[in-house]
Structures are given as C-alpha cells and as structure tokens.
N, C-alpha and C positions, 0 to 999 in steps of 0.2 A: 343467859349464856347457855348454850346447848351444853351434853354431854360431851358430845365429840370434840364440840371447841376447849372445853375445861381439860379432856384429855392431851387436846392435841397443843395448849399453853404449858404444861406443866411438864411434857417431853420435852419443848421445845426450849424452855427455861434448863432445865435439866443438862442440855446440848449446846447449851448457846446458842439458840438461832434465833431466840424469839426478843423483841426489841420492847421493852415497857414504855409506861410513861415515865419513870423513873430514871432510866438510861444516863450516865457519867454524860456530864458539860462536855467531858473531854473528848468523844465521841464528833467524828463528821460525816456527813452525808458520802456515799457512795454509789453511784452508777455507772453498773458493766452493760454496755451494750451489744447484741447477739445479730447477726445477719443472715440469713442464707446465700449460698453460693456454692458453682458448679466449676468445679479446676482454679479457681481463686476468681472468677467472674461473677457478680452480682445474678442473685436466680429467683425466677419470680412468678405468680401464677399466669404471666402472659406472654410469652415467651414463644416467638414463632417455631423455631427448631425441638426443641428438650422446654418443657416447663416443670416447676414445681408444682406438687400438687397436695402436698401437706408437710409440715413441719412442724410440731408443740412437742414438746421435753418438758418434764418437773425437774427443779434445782434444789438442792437440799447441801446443807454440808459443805457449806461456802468459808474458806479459810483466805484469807489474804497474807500474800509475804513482803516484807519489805526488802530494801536492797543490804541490808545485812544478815537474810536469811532468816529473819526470826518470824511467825506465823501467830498471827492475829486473829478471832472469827469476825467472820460478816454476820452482823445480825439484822437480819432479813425483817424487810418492811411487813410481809405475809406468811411468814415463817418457812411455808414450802413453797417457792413462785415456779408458776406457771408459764415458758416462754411461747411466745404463738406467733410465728414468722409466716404464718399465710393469710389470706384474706377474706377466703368467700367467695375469689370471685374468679372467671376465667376457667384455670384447668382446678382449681381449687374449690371444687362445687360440694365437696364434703363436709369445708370448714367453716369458718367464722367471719362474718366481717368484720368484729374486731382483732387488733391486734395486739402482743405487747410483747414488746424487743427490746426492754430495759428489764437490766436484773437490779432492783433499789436497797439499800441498805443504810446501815453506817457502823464506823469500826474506828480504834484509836490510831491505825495504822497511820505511816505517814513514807512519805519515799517508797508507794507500791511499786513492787519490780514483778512481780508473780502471782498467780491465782489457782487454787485447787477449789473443786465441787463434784456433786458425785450427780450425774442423771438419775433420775429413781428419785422415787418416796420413800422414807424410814421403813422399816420392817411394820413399829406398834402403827404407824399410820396407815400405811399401803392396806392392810386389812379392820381397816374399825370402819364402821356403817355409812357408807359414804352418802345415804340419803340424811344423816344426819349433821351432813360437813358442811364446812362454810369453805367459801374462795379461800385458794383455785380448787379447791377436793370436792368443789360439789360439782363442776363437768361432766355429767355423763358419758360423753364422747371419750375421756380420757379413761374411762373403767370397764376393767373386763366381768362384766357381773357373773359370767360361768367359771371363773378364777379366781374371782374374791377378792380382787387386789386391782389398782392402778397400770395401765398402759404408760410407762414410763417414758416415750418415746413413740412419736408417730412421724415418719416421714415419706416421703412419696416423689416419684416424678412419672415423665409421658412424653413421649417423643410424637405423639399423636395414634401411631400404628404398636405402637409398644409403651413398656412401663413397668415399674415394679414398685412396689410399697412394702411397708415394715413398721409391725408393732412390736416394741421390745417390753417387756414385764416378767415379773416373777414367774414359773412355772414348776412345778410337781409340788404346790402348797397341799398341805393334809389337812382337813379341816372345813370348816364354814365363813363367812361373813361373821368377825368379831373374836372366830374363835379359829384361827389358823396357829398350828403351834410351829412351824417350821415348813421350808420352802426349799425342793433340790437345788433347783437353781433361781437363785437369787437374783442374778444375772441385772444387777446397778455395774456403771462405769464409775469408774474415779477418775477424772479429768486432771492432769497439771499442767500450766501454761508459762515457763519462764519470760522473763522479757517484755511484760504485762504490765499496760499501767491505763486504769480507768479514763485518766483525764488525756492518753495520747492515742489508745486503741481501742480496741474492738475486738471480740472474738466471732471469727468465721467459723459456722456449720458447713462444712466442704462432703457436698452429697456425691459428690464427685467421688471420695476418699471413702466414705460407707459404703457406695454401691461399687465400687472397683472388683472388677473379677464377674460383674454381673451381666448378661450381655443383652443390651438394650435394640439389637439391629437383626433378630429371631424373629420377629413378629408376634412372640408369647407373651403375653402378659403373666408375670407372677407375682408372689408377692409373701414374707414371711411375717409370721403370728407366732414367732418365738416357741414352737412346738420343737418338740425332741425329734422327731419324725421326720422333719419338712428341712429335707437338704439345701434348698434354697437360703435358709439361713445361715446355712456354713463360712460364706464370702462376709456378710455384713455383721458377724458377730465375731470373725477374726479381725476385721476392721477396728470393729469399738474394742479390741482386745480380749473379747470371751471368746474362751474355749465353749466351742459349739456342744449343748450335752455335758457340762464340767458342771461342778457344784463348786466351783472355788468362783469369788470375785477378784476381778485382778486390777492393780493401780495402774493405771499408761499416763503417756504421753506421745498419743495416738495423733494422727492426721487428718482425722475427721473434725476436730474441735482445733482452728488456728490463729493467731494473731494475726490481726490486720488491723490496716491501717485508715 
C-alpha cells in the first residue's frame, strides 16, 4: 500500500467515509445516481443545438438523512468518488470514454428523504502527491499541477459558434505539493437535496443553472479557471453559492444540483 493510500484510509476512517472489510451486517448498499442536463432536459456530448462538453466533479462528505431528519454517513465504496457524465466523444473531445454516474456506498439509513455532499476533495487530500494516489486521485486531468491541489469540478458546453467552460478548485493555496498549509479560497460547495431518495431519484447537474447569467449568443468563447482576476467567474460561482473572491465556504441548496426523477 502506497503512502498516499495509507494517508488517504486513515483520514477517511477518521471522517467516516472510508468503508472496511469489517463494516456493521447492518449496513446496506447505496446508489445515488448523477445526470447532466440543460433547463431540466437530458444533456449530452451530441447534441445538435447546445452540447455538453465536459462534466466530472469529486464527492466527498456524503451524509444521508432520513425522513425523521436524523443524518447518517455514506461510506463511500472509493472513499472520494469521482463522477464523469461525458464520454469522449462528439463535442467532448477532451474527455473520457469512460464514464461513471453512480455515486456507490452503504449506510445504516433507512426511509432516505435527503442527501447532503460537498463538491471538492478534503483540504489533507486535495494537496498530498497526487502521482502517488490511487483511483479516482490519480486523473491527471482533474489536477491543477501549478496549484497543488485537485480541479474540484470541470464542466463545459458549445453551441457550436460559442461556449464557455469552468474549472472550480482551491485557489490562493501558500505552499507546495504535500506541503500547502492553508488556501484563501477554498471554494468546495456543500450541496443539500431535500425530497431525495436513492431507490426513486436522481440527482440532476442543471448546467443550465451554473451557467445562467452567462451569455452563450456573443460569438466569444470564455471560460473560468476559478482565478480572482477573471470576472467571468462571477455568474457561476454565485450559482454554486460562492462569493466570487470570498474566503468563506458556504452550505446551499442551490439549483444547479436537483432532484429528478
């Protein structure tokens, strides 16, 4: 077992997310499945009008509620999963052909009515040596190597003549690769989803609701890398709830992340 993995079990045990072979009988399987879509309409990298053209988020900090409000964790089959709603293929020529659009667990829960998770990778993870990580943290794709830390969020679309994309990650980290002591903005979401139940829904990524405010019929292509600078990020990171430039994280129950059916 690597360093990194020995690190990255003994946080995760720590937090609850990490699932042993030991795990209580009482304990049952859990799967949240994740979609993209554009205004509540199915969105995909082939798409004659508007296409996607990337979508992958890390999940961490998976809490389940039941219908008398009481909060449960989800302990994560990978400890920090990796969701990937594009393909590879089409207007998605950056990304992967595989995919994975199931978030796997298990928990004692029972009567789920709710679900809370945070976008983002842990603080001690987001910077320990990511050539030394095992799935999902060893994706190069999802790491900003000149920021030391994990691209928390990639999303994208293209109307063919236009477009805009968006990396979301930590940003004003002090420090190195292993040795980051603190980060201006942190800039993880906390997601809450009432009305939620694994075995009836689904939660929709509505890119429709992150890029809102953005204007896709300019002919400019932009696109935001979560820099302090780049006003472009103002729209999509009032979406997911950050204060654009803020150093606080903030809990929502935002429109970009919705229950569906």
């Amino acid at each position: 077992m690597t360093l990194a993995r020995r690190l990255a079990n003994s946080l995760l045990l720590g937090t609850g997310l990490f699932c042993c072979v030991a795990c209580p009988a009482n304990r049952a399987p859990v799967n949240v499945e994740f979609s993209a879509t554009w205004a509540g309409q199915p969105l995909s990298c082939h798409e004659a009008e508007l296409s996607l053209t990337d979508l992958r988020f890390f999940v961490s900090g998976v809490v389940l509620i039941n219908s008398d409000g009481a909060e449960y964790p989800l302990f994560l089959t990978d400890g920090v999963a990796l969701i990937d709603l594009e393909n590879g293929e089409g207007a998605c020529i950056n990304g992967t052909h595989g995919t994975h659009t199931t978030l796997s667990g298990s928990s004692e829960v029972g009567n789920i009515d709710g679900i809370r998770f945070t976008v983002g990778v842990p603080f001690e993870l987001n910077h320990a040596n990511p050539l030394l990580a095992e799935a999902p943290l060893n994706d190069s794709a999802m790491h900003w190597h000149w920021r030391s830390g994990y691209k928390f969020l990639r999303a994208g679309v293209t109307t063919g003549s236009d477009g805009f994309w968006m990396h979301l990650g930590s940003t004003g980290c002090k420090g190195t690769v292993q040795n980051i002591s603190a980060c201006g903005s942190p800039n993880r979401v906390t997601v809450e989803l009432g009305g939620f139940s694994p075995d009836k829904n689904r939660i929709n990524v509505d890119l429709a609701a992150l890029f809102e405010g953005i204007d896709l019929d300019d002919a400019i292509r932009s696109a935001c890398s979560s820099g302090p600078s780049e006003s472009a990020c103002a729209k999509p990171f009032a979406n997911l709830g950050l204060t654009f430039g803020d150093m606080r994280e903030l809990s929502i129950s935002g429109p970009v992340f919705q229950v569906g059916h």
